[in-house]
C-alpha positions as CSV (number, residue, x, y, z in Angstrom):
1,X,3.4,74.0,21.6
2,X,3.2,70.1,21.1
3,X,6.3,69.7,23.2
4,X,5.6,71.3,26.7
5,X,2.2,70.2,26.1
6,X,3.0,66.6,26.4
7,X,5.7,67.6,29.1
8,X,3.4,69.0,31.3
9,X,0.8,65.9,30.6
10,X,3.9,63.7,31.8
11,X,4.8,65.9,34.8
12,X,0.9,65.4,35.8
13,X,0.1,62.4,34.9
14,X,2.6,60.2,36.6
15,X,2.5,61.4,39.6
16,X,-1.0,60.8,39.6
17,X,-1.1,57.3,38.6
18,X,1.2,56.4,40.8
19,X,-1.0,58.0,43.7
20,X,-4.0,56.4,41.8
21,X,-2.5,52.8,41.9
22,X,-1.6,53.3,45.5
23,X,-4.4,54.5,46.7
24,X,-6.3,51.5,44.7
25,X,-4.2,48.9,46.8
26,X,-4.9,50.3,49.9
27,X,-8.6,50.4,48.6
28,X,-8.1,46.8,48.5
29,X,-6.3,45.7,51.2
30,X,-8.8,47.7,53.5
31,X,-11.2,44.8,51.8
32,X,-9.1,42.0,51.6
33,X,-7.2,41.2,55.0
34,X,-4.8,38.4,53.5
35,X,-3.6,41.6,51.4
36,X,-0.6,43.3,52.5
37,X,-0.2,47.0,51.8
38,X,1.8,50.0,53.0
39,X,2.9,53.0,51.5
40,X,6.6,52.2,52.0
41,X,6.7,49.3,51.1
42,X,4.7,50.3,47.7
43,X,7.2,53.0,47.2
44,X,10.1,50.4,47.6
45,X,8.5,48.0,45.2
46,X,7.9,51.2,42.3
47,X,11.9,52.2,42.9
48,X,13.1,48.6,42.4
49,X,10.9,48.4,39.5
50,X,11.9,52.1,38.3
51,X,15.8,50.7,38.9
52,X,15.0,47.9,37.3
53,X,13.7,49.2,34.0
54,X,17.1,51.6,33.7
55,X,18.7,48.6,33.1
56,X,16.3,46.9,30.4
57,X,16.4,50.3,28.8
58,X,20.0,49.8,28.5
59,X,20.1,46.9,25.9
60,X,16.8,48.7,24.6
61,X,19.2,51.8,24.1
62,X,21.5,49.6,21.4
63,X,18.2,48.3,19.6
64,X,17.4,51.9,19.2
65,X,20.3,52.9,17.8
66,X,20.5,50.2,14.6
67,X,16.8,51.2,14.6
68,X,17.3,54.5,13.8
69,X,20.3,53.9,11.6
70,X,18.9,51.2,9.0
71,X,15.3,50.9,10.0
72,X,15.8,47.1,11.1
73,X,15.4,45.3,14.3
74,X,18.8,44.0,15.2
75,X,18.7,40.5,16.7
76,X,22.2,40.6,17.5
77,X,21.9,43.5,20.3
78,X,21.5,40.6,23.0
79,X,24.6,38.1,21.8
80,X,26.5,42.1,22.0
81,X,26.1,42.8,25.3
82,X,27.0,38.8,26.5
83,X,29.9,39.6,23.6
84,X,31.1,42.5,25.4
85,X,30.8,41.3,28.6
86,X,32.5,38.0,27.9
87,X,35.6,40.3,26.5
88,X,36.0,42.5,28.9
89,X,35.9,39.3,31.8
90,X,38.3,37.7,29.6
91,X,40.5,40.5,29.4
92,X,40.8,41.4,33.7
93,X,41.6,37.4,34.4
94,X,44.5,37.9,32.5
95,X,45.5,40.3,34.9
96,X,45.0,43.8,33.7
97,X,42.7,46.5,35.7
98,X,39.0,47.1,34.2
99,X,39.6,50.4,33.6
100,X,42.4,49.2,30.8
101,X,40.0,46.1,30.1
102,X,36.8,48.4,29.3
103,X,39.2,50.6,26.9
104,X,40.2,47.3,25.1
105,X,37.2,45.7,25.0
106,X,35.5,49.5,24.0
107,X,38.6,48.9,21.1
108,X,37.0,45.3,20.5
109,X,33.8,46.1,19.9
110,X,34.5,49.2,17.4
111,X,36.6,46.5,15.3
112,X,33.5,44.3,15.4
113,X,31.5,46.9,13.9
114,X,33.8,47.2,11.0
115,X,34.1,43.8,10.8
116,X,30.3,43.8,10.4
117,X,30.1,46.7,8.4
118,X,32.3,45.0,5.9
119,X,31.5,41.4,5.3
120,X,27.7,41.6,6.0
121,X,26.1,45.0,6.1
122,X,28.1,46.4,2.8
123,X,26.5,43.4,0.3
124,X,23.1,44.0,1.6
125,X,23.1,47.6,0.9
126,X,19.3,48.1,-0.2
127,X,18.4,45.0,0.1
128,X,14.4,44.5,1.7
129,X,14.8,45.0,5.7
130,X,13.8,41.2,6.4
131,X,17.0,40.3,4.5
132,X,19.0,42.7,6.8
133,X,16.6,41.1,9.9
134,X,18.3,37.8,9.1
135,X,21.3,38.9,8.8
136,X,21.4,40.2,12.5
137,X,20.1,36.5,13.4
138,X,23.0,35.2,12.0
139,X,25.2,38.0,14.1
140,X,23.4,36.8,17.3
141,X,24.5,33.0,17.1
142,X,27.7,33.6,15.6
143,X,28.8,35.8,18.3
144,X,27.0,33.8,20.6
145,X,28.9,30.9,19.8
146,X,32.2,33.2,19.0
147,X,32.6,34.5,22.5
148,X,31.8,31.4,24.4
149,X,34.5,29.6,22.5
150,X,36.9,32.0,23.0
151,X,36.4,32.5,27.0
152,X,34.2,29.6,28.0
153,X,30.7,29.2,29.2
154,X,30.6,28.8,32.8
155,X,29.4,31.6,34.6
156,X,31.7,34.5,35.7
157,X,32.0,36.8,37.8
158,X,32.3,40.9,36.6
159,X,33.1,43.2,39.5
160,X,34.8,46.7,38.8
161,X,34.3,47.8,42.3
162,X,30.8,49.5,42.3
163,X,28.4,49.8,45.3
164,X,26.6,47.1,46.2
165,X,25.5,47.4,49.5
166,X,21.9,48.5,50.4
167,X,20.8,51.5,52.6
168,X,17.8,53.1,53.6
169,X,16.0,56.2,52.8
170,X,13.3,58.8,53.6
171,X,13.4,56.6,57.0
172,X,11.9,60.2,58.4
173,X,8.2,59.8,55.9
174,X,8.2,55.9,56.4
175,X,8.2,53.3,59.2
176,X,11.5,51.4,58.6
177,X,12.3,53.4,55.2
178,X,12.7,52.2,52.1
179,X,15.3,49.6,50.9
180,X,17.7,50.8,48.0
181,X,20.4,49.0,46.5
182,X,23.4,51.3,45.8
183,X,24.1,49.7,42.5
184,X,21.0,49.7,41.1
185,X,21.6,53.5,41.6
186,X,24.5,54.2,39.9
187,X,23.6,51.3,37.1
188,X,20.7,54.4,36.6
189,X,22.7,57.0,37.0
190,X,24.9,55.5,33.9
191,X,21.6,54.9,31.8
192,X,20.9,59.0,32.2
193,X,24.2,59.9,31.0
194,X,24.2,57.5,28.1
195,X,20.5,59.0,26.9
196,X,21.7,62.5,27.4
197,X,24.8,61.9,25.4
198,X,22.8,60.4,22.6
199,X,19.9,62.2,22.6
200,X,22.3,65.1,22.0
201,X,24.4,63.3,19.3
202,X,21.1,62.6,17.3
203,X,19.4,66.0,17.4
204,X,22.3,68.4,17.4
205,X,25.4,66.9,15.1
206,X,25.6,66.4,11.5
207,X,26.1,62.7,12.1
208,X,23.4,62.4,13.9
209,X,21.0,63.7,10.8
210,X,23.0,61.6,8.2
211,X,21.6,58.8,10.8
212,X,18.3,59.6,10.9
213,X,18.7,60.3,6.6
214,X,19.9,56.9,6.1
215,X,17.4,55.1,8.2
216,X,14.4,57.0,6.2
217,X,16.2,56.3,2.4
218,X,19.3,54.1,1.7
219,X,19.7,55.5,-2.0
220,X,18.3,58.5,-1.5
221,X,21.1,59.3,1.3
222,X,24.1,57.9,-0.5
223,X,23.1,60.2,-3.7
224,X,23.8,63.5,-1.8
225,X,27.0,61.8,-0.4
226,X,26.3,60.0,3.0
227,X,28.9,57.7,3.5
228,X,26.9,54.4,4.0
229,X,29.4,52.4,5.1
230,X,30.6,55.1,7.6
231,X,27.3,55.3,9.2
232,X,27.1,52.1,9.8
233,X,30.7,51.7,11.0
234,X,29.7,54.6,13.7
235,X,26.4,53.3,14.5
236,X,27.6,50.1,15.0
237,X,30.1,51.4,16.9
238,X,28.4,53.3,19.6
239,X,25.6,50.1,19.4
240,X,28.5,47.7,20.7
241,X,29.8,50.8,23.4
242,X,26.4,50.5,24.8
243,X,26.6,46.7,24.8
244,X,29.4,47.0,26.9
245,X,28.1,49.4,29.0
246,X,24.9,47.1,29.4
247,X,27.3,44.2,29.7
248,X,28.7,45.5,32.8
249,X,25.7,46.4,34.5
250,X,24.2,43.5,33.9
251,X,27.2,40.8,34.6
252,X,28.1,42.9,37.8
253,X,24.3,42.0,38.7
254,X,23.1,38.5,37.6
255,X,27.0,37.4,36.3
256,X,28.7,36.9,33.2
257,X,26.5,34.1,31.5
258,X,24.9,32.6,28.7
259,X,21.3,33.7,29.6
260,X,22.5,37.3,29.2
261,X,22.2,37.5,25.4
262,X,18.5,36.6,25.7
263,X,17.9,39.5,27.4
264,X,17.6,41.3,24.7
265,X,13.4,39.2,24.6
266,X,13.1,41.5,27.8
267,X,14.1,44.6,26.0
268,X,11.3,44.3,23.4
269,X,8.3,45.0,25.2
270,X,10.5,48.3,26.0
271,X,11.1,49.1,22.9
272,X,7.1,48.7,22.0
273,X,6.4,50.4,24.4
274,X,8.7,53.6,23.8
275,X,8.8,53.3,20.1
276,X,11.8,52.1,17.8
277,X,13.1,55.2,16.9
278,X,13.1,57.3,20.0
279,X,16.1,57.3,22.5
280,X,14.1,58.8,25.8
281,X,11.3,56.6,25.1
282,X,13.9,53.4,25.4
283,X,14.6,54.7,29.1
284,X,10.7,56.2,29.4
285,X,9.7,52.8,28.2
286,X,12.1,50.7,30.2
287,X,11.1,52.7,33.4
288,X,7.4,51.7,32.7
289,X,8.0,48.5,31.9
290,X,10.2,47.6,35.1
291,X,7.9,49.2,37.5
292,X,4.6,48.1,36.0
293,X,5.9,44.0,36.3
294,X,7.6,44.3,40.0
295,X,3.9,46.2,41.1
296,X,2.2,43.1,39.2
297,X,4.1,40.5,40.5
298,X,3.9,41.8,44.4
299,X,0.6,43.3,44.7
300,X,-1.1,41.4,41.2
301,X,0.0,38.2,42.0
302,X,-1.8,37.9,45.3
303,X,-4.7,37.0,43.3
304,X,-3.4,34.6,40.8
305,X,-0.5,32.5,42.6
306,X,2.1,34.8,41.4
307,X,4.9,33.9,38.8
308,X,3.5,36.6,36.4
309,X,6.7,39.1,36.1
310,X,7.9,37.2,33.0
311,X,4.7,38.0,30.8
312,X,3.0,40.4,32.4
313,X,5.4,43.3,30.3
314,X,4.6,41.2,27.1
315,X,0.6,41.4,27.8
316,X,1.2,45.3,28.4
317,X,3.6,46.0,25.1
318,X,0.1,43.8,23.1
319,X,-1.9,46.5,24.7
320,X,0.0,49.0,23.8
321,X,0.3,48.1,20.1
322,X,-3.5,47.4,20.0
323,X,-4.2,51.4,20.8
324,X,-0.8,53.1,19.2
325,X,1.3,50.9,17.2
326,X,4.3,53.3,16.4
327,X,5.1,53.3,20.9
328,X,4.5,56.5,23.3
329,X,7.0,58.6,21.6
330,X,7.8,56.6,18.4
331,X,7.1,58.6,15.3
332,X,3.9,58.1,13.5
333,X,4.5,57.1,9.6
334,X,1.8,58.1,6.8
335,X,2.3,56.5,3.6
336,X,0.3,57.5,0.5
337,X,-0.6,55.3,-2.0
């Protein structure tokens, strides 16, 4: 009964705070005249944000998966996704199509894992999680510094065809309509498939709940035969996928660049919010985050000079962890002593 509980308190509740926070605008720009406010052009601003926060809940997708996996934050997510998308760059200037390039840098990124798995994960085994914390630092600037070496640092340019043009819709409910950009569409589209897929693979598979038994107890798993190092292999496996995945999105948005590993600071405040261990909260969370700082910025920063997109998710995640530490659908842990 817990579940469609909070189903139907979703299915309610959003709807009506996003009616609520309209309705409060136009409250206000009925008061204030140097305040601009229409219903389409608040519906634009919540898709773009919605869009928006696919794509941070991509990266967040790969922090949830070590998460769940070995109970550790993993730095290295961010250095990943610049990894991947450095590769797979790399690969199409040399000539070859990205369909071919995304199966070899796919092939890359599983060989990193074992690589990984191997000559850091396998020495730490039960070692305290700050240790393993560290050792994803190290990750981030090794790869950091790996891929740049090997394919350079100037900015690039990542384009495997997709949409990019915009279009308007519902021109028939709004004066003008409302502006959508193709790609953010299909970069949302992508995030949906890859929660479905993984959502399935961690409730429904046996490897999915020799993940979830390794993340709770190390020892406890390997002594009723959980292959550690196979775990992590996998995890790490289908972590980088969604790296490259992100990667793609990403560099076929903002470009192939040095910046894009430090997205990964923009994909904590999802993760707070959403909670570490849950795979629909990383895209619930990512879809609150991104339409919470685009209506802040445009309607919020009116009154403050603007410029408050970059902290405004970080001031909501501190809420958030003030009132429910463990995220919106992050599981709640009781310890006895």
């Amino acid at each position: 009964m817990v579940l469609p509980f909070a189903l139907l308190l979703w299915l309610i509740g959003t709807p009506l705070v996003i009616a609520g926070l309209g309705l409060l605008f136009q409250l206000v720009a009925a008061l204030d005249p140097g305040f601009f406010f229409s219903w389409g052009y608040y519906f634009e601003v919540m898709i773009a944000g919605l869009l928006q926060g696919v794509m941070y809940a991509l990266v967040a997708l790969g922090f949830v998966l070590i998460f769940k996996a070995s109970g550790i934050f993993n730095f290295a997510q961010g250095s990943m996704v610049l990894f991947a998308a450095l590769t797979m760059v790399g690969i199409i200037e040399e000539g070859l199509h990205w369909g071919l390039a995304f199966l070899l840098t796919g092939g890359v990124m599983v060989l990193l894992a074992i690589v990984i798995e191997r000559v850091v994960l396998r020495p730490l085994v039960n070692q305290e999680h700050i240790i393993l914390f560290m050792a994803t630092i190290g990750i981030f600037y090794f790869l950091d510094g790996f891929g740049q070496t090997l394919w350079g640092s100037d900015v690039k340019q990542l384009d495997i065809g997709l949409p990019k043009n915009p279009e308007f819709i519902l021109s028939g409910l709004f004066e003008g309509g409302i502006l959508v950009n193709q790609y953010d569409l299909v970069a949302a589209l992508t995030g949906g498939v890859l929660v479905a897929v993984l959502a399935f693979l961690f409730q429904y598979t046996r490897t999915g709940r020799a993940l979830r038994a390794v993340a709770d107890d190390h020892q406890a798993a390997l002594s009723v035969g959980i292959p550690l190092k196979v775990i992590w292999t996998i995890v790490w496996s289908v972590a980088g996928i969604v790296a490259l995945v992100a990667g793609i999105m990403w560099g076929g948005k903002a470009g192939v660049q040095f910046s894009l590993a430090l997205i990964a600071l923009k994909a904590l405040p999802v993760l707070i919010l959403g909670g570490f261990t849950s795979v629909p909260g990383a895209i619930v969370g990512g879809l609150i985050i991104g339409a919470s700082e685009q209506l802040a910025e445009v309607f919020l920063g009116h009154f403050v000079g603007g410029a408050i997109q970059d902290w405004f998710a970080y001031m909501l995640a501190l809420i958030v962890l003030l009132f429910r530490p463990q995220g919106l659908f992050g599981e709640r842990i009781i310890e006895r002593v």
